[in-house]
VOLUMTI-193472 format. One record per residue (C-alpha): x, y, z; residue in three letters. Coordinates in steps of 0.05 Angstrom, whole numbers, plus 5000, padded with zeros to 4 digits. Layout:
residues N
XYZALA...
This chain:
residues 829
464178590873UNK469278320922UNK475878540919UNK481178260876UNK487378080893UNK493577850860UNK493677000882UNK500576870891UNK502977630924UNK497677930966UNK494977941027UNK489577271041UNK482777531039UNK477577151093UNK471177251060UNK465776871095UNK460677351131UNK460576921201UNK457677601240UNK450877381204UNK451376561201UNK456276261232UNK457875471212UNK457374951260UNK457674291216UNK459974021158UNK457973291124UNK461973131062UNK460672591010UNK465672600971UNK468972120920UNK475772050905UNK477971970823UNK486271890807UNK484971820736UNK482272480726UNK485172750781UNK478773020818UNK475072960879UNK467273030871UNK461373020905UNK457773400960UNK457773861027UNK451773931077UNK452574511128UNK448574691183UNK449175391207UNK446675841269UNK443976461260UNK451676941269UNK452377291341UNK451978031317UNK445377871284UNK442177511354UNK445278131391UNK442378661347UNK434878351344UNK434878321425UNK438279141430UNK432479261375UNK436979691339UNK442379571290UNK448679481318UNK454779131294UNK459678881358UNK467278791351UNK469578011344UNK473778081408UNK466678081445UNK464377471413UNK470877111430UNK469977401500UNK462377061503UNK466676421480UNK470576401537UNK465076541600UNK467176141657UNK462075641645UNK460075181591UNK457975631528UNK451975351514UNK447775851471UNK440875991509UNK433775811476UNK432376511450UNK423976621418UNK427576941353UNK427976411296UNK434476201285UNK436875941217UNK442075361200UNK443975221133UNK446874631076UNK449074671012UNK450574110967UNK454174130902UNK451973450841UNK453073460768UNK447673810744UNK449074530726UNK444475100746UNK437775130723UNK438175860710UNK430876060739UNK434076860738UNK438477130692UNK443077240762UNK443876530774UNK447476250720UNK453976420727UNK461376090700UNK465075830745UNK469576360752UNK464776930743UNK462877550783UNK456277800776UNK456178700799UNK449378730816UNK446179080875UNK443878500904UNK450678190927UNK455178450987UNK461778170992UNK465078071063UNK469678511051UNK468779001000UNK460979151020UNK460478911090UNK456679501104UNK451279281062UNK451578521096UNK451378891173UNK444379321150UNK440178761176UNK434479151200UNK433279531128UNK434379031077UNK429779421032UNK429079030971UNK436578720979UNK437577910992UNK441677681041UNK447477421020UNK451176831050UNK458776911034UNK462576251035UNK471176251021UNK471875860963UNK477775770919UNK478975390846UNK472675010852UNK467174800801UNK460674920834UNK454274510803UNK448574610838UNK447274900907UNK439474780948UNK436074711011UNK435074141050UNK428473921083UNK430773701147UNK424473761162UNK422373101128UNK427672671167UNK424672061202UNK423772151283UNK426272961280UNK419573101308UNK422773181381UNK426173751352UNK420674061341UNK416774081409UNK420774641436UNK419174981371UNK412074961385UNK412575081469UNK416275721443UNK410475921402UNK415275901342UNK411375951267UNK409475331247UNK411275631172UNK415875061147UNK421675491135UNK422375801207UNK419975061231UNK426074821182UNK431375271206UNK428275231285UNK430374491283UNK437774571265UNK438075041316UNK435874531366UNK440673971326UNK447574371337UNK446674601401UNK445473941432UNK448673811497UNK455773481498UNK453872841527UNK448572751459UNK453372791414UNK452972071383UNK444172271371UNK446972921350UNK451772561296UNK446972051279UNK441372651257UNK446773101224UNK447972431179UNK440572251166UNK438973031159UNK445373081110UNK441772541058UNK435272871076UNK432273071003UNK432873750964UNK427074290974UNK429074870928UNK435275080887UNK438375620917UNK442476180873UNK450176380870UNK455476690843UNK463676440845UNK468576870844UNK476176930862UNK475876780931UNK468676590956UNK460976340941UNK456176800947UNK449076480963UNK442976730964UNK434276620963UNK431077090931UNK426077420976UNK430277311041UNK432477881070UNK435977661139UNK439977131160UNK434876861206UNK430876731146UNK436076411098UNK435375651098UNK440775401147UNK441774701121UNK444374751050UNK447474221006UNK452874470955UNK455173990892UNK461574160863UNK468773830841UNK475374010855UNK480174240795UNK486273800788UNK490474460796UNK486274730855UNK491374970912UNK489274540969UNK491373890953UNK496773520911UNK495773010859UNK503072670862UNK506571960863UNK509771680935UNK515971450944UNK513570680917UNK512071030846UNK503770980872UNK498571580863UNK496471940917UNK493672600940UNK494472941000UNK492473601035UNK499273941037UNK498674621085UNK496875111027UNK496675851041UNK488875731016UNK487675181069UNK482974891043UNK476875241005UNK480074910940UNK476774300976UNK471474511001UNK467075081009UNK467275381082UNK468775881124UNK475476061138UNK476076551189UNK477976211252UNK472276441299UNK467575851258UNK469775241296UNK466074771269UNK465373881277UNK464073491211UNK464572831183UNK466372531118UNK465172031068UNK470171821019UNK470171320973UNK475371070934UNK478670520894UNK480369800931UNK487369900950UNK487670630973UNK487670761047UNK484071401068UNK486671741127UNK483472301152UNK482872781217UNK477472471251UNK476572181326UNK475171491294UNK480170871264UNK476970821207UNK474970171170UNK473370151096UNK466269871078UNK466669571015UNK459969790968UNK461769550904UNK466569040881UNK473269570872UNK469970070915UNK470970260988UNK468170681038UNK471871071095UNK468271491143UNK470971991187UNK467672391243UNK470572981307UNK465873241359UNK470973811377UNK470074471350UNK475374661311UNK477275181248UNK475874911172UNK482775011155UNK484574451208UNK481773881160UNK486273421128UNK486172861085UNK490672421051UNK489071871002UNK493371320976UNK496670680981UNK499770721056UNK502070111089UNK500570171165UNK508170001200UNK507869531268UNK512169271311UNK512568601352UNK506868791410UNK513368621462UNK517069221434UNK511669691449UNK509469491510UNK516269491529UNK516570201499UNK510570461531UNK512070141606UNK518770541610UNK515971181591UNK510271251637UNK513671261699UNK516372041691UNK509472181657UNK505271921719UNK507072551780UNK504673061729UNK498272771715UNK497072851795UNK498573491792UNK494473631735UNK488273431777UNK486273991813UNK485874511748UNK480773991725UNK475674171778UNK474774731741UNK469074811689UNK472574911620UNK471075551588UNK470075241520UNK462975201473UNK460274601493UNK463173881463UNK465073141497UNK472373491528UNK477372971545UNK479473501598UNK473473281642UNK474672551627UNK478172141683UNK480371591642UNK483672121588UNK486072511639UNK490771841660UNK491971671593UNK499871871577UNK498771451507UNK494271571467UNK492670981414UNK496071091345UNK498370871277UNK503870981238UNK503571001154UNK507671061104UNK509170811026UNK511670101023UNK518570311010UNK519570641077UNK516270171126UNK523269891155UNK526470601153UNK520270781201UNK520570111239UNK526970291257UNK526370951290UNK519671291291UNK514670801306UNK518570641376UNK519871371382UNK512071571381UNK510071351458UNK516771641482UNK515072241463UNK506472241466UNK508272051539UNK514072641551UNK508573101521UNK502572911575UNK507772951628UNK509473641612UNK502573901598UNK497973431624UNK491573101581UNK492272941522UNK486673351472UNK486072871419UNK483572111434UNK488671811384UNK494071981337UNK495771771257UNK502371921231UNK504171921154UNK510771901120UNK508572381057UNK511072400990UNK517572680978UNK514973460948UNK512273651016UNK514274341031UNK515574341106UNK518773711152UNK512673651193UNK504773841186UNK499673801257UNK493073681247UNK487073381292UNK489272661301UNK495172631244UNK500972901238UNK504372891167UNK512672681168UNK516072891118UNK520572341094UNK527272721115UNK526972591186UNK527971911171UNK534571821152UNK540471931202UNK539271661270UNK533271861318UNK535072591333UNK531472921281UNK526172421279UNK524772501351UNK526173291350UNK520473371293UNK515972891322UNK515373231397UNK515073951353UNK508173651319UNK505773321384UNK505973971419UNK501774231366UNK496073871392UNK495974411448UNK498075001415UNK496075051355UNK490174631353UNK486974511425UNK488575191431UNK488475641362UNK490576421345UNK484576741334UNK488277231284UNK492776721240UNK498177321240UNK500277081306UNK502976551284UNK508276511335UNK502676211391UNK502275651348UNK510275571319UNK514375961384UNK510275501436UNK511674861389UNK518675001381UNK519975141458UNK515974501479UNK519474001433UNK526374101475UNK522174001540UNK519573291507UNK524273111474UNK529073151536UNK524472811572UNK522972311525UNK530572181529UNK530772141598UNK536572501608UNK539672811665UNK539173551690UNK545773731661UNK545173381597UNK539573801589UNK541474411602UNK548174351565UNK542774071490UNK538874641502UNK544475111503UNK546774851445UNK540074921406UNK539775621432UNK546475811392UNK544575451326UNK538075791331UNK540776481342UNK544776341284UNK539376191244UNK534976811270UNK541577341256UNK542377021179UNK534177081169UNK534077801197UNK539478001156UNK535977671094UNK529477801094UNK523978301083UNK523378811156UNK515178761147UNK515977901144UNK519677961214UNK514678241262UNK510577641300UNK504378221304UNK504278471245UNK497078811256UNK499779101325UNK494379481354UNK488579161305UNK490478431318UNK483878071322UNK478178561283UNK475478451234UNK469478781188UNK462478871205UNK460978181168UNK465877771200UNK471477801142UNK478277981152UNK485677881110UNK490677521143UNK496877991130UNK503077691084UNK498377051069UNK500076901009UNK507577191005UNK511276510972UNK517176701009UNK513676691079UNK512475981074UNK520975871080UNK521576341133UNK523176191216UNK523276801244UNK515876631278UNK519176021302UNK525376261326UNK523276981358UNK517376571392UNK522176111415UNK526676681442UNK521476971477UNK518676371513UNK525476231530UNK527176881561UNK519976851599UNK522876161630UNK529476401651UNK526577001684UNK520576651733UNK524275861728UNK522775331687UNK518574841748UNK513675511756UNK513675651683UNK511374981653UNK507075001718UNK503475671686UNK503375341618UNK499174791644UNK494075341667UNK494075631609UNK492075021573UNK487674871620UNK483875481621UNK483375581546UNK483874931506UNK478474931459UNK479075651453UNK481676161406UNK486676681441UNK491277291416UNK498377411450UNK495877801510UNK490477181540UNK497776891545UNK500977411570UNK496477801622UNK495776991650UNK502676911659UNK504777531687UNK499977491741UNK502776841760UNK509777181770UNK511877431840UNK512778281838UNK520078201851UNK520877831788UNK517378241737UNK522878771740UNK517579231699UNK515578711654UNK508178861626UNK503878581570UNK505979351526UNK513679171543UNK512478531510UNK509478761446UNK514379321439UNK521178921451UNK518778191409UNK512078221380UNK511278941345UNK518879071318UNK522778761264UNK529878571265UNK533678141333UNK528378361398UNK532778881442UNK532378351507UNK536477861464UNK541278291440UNK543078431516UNK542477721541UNK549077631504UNK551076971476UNK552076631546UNK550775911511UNK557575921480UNK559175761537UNK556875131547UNK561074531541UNK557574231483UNK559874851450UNK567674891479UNK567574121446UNK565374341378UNK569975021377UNK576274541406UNK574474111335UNK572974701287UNK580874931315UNK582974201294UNK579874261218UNK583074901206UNK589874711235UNK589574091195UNK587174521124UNK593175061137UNK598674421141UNK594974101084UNK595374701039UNK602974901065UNK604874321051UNK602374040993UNK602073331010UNK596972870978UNK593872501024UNK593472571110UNK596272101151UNK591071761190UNK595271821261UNK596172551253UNK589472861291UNK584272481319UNK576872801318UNK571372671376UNK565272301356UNK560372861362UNK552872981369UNK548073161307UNK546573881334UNK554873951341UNK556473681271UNK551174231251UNK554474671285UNK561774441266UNK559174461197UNK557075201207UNK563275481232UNK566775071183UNK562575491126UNK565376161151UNK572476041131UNK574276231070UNK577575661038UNK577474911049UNK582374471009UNK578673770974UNK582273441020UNK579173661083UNK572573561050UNK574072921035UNK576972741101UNK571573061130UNK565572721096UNK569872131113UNK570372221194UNK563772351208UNK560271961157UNK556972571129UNK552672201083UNK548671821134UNK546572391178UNK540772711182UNK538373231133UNK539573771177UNK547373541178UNK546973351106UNK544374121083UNK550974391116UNK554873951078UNK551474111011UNK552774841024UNK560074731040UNK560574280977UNK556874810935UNK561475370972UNK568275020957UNK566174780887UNK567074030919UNK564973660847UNK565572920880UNK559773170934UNK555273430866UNK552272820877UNK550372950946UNK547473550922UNK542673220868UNK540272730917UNK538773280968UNK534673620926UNK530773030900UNK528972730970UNK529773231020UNK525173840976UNK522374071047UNK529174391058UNK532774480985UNK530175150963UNK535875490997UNK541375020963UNK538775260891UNK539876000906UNK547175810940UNK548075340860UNK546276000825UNK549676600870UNK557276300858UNK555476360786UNK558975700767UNK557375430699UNK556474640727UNK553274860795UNK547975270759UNK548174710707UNK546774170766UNK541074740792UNK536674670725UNK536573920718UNK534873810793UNK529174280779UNK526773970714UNK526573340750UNK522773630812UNK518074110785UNK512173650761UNK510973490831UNK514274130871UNK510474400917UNK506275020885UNK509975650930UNK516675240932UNK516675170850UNK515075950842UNK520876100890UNK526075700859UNK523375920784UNK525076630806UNK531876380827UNK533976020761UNK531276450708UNK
């Protein structure tokens, strides 16, 4: 029985046994249904026989090896292509239709929902001992372990590759190999010659994972669902080398399954989107989560005229229409890369342009700072990237020159001229700000979507799309352009470049947040001291930010390696938890971000930015395509910095001071606030003075209204006002004057949400009724950053604030966000 956890507190189990088969390709069929709000249809998957089960056949004894060595075989200095071994290898499909199980043993019928405790199954992670005994099976099955989450599976089988038109030529090695002709082994021997294909077949390689993918059924194979996975198995197969390796699963989604949203956009239209669940996504598909199974696919989805299916996928897509109110959109990557990476969004997006003069305009004043870099770049290329095998842009001339990549912007009808306004000239600024700061670009092209307004988060990276939430819109370009350049750097850390144990999530977050100044300020073009004096500033507000989180937040939620010492193992089967996973209140929480940040930042100051970025460009180059854990990162860095630098700097240091400890990391605390400073800040402090000069006459006096001539305010930047706004927050009382006056001089309205939330919280502070309204349309558009504003409405205990709370959540809820609706419930009630 595999163990059961609480869904919306625990720990997030990682089920899939990929020690024993390991997934190397998905093909989805899927279609797409708004009226009953489901997505049906069917998953191929070819598999490889899992590394510990190859390595314990050729020691002839059973042995179970740690996951950090098969990383390490991951990352040999030369292309990882897996050697022709004479041990038959397996692959495997499953497919999912409408027809339930046809209940051939009393085992395989099973609800939905069931768990069958019967010796023959081994979970991943309660009985991984019994999934690692490969060499005395006795009368056991194997048993293929699949995460899988709030699914409805129909019907699971093999697939006869075998009877594919022109697959014979994978068979020849087969038979030079002496191989057994038996069809099974014959079946499983020629997905093992399919997915490990070299790089430069990969279109024949696509082509026969599609024909083999419609390839018919050859035998229904047996399961069991239960909380968190699909357990698979044949009866009468006792290894994995055995088990069919191209299976075919049918199954539907349930319209309350956690990996996608049914909602409305912001033009009243239906839509659904994957949204960045803590589940990733086995409520869409079955697969296998842990990130060690990098994996290609390609999808089929067909939907109503009218919807627009974007998806991540190396291709533009073009719908095919096969029935009259019926379209097809297919989607395809040749890159390797975790399940939980895939992302699809389905609905009625209009795709903004601009005049082509614009862009080329756009485009032509951006390359020249991206251009030197490039050059520079060159050399690293020579070397052979450490990476399984797949077509890397990274050995591609023409990509390597390429400081744009081609993209697309989307978004509901009603937004199209807020994002023509801003964003869609903002997207080769910063794409080519990016490639000069880190070189080649990992993904050929880029989608961006504006998505509904009950996204949880203001920005979401995925292999060619990002999702926007709508918030950055509003408000000038600053947090627009700020957002955007934190997503594009997630195409190098993050995705080119993943943690191989999702606890660490500050490789992906710290890295992103660090980089987006460096583009951004590039994209900008500005000069060395207007630089230096923005990033100063950022530094403060983000130190303020890190002190209030620390302060209110749970000690175990604010260490960036939570696993310390055990960071990367996993069980004998391949499964694993990822630590806090499902915690609601995680989701809401910087401190990955922000001590990331901090640490990058300190790295910087101490070895100099020109040599730093210069070591970050290794990096990349050394381990794109790669998973890593904080010390690749480290031990490569460090050896790039001169002796007299390190000042006794190591790798343990490191861990002790940032990664392993709660709380504000020691070397912070003794850098002192030295951005304070800066004369960004001296502005904004001079200003704050002004305010609270102005409030004490005001409140002396008594006098109704300020005369206009009395003090006159700076025009300030959007990272001032926030700060302004902050300091502002910290005295005790403001008179409605002021607040008015204030809302009034800096048009508080029309900034962007990031000014906009410090208003709301000094209206909500000072009991401001004429900014209630602010309030209520804060927490109706901007729901990526609200939670926080209903526990503020609640704590003053104010009959109308906690009134305004309730009706802002009644109107929300429906279409909230899953972790963000269970976070505010516990706040209001």
């Amino acid at each position: 029985m595999e163990t059961q956890l609480d869904p919306m507190k625990d720990d997030l189990p990682l089920m899939a046994n990929t020690s024993y088969m390991l997934l190397k390709h998905y093909v989805l069929d899927l279609d797409v249904d708004f009226k009953s709000k489901v997505i049906e249809g069917s998953i191929v998957l070819f598999f490889e026989t899992g590394s510990q089960y190859r390595k314990t056949i050729s020691a002839g004894k059973e042995c179970c090896q740690s996951q950090f060595d098969e990383t390490c075989e991951m990352r040999a200095s030369e292309p990882c292509h897996i050697p022709m071994i004479n041990v038959s290898t397996c692959s495997s499909k499953t497919e999912c239709n409408d027809f339930p199980v046809s209940g051939k043993e009393e085992e395989a019928t099973s609800d939905e929902n069931s768990n069958h405790s019967n010796n023959e199954q081994a979970s991943g992670i309660s009985s991984s001992k019994d999934c690692c005994d490969i060499e005395d099976h006795g009368d056991k099955d194997f048993l293929l372990v699949l995460d899988c989450c709030d699914l409805s599976v129909l019907k699971v089988e093999e697939v006869d590759v075998a009877a594919v038109s022109g697959i014979e030529k994978f068979t020849r090695s087969a038979e030079l190999a002496g191989v057994s002709k038996e069809l099974e082994n014959l079946r499983n021997r020629i997905v093992h010659e399919l997915v490990t294909l070299p790089a430069d077949r990969w279109k024949e390689q696509l082509y026969y994972f599609t024909h083999c993918s419609q390839a018919p059924g050859c035998g229904e194979l047996l399961f069991t669902t239960g909380t968190w996975s699909l357990e698979i198995r044949k009866s009468g197969i006792q290894s994995p080398a055995d088990f069919p390796h191209a299976i075919r699963i049918w199954y539907k989604t349930k319209p309350e399954g956690r990996s996608v949203t049914w909602t409305t956009d912001q033009s009243g239209r239906p839509c659904v989107y994957t949204m960045g669940s803590p589940i990733n996504n086995r409520a869409l598909f079955p697969c296998q989560e842990p990130p060690i199974a990098l994996s290609t696919w390609q999808a089929s989805v067909r939907t109503a005229a009218g919807f627009v299916v974007l998806m991540s996928g190396e291709n533009s897509a073009e719908p095919v229409q096969l029935q009259e109110g019926i379209l097809s959109w297919y989607y395809y990557v040749s890159m390797p890369m975790p399940a939980s990476t895939f992302t699809i969004a389905v609905g009625c997006w209009q795709e903004v342009k601009q005049q082509s003069f614009k862009q080329k305009a756009a485009i032509g004043t951006n390359t020249e700072f991206a251009l030197p870099s490039s050059q520079t770049d060159l050399r690293w290329h020579e070397e052979i990237c450490g990476h399984v095998e797949y077509p890397c842009r990274f050995q591609n001339p023409a990509a390597r020159l390429q400081a744009v990549i081609p993209y697309r912007v989307f978004a509901p009808w009603c937004l199209m001229e807020s994002c023509e306004e801003y964003l869609l000239q903002l997207v080769p600024q910063c794409l080519s700000a990016a490639y000069a700061t880190l070189g080649t670009h990992p993904f050929s092209r880029l989608d961006i979507l504006i998505v509904p307004s009950n996204f949880s988060s203001l920005g979401m990276a995925s292999p060619h799309i990002i999702f926007l939430s709508q918030s950055i819109l509003p408000g000038g370009s600053h947090l627009c352009g700020t957002r955007l350049c934190h997503e594009i750097a997630h195409a190098w850390f993050g995705l080119a470049i993943g943690a191989r144990d999702w606890t660490e999530e500050w490789i992906s977050e710290g890295f992103a947040t660090f980089l987006e100044d460096i583009f951004w300020a590039r994209a900008q073009q500005l000069s060395h001291d207007e630089i230096k004096e923005q990033q100063e500033l950022k530094a403060l507000l983000r130190w303020r930010r890190l002190r209030d989180e620390v302060q209110n937040s749970e000690e175990e939620l604010q260490v960036l390696r939570p696993k310390k010492e055990s960071t990367g193992e996993v069980s004998e089967s391949g499964a694993s938890v990822v630590k806090y996973g499902l915690k609601a209140e995680k989701n809401f929480m910087q401190v990955h971000y922000l001590k990331g940040y901090f640490l990058l930042r300190s790295l910087a100051r101490k070895i100099g930015e020109v040599s730093y970025l210069a070591s970050l460009r290794k990096f990349v180059v050394k381990f794109h395509g790669q998973l890593v854990l904080s010390q690749d990162f480290l031990s490569m860095l460090l050896e790039d910095i001169p002796k007299q630098k390190q000042s006794g700097l190591t790798v343990e240091s490191i861990f002790q001071n940032w990664l392993d400890t709660s709380g504000i990391p020691k070397p912070l605390l003794e850098e002192g606030e030295t951005w304070k400073e800066c004369q960004l800040v001296q502005q904004v402090s001079g200003e704050v003075t002004k305010w609270i000069q102005t409030n004490r006459r005001i409140r002396k006096s008594g006098k109704k209204k300020m005369k206009q001539d009395e003090v006159v305010f700076q025009q300030l930047l959007p990272d001032q006002l926030v700060l302004l706004l902050e300091f502002l927050l910290e005295e005790k009382t403001l008179c409605p004057r002021i607040l008015q006056c204030l809302e009034r001089t800096y048009q508080l309205r029309g900034q962007d949400a990031e000014v906009r939330h410090r208003w709301c919280e000094l209206v909500i502070k000072h009991k401001y009724e004429p900014g209630y309204g602010d309030i209520e349309r804060f927490l109706r558009e901007d729901q990526a950053m609200g939670v926080y504003l209903y526990g503020e409405l609640m704590v003053n205990e104010d009959a109308k604030q906690q009134e305004l709370a309730r009706k802002c959540f009644a109107a929300a809820q429906e279409h909230m966000d899953a972790s963000s609706a269970k976070v505010v419930a516990e706040m209001l009630f």
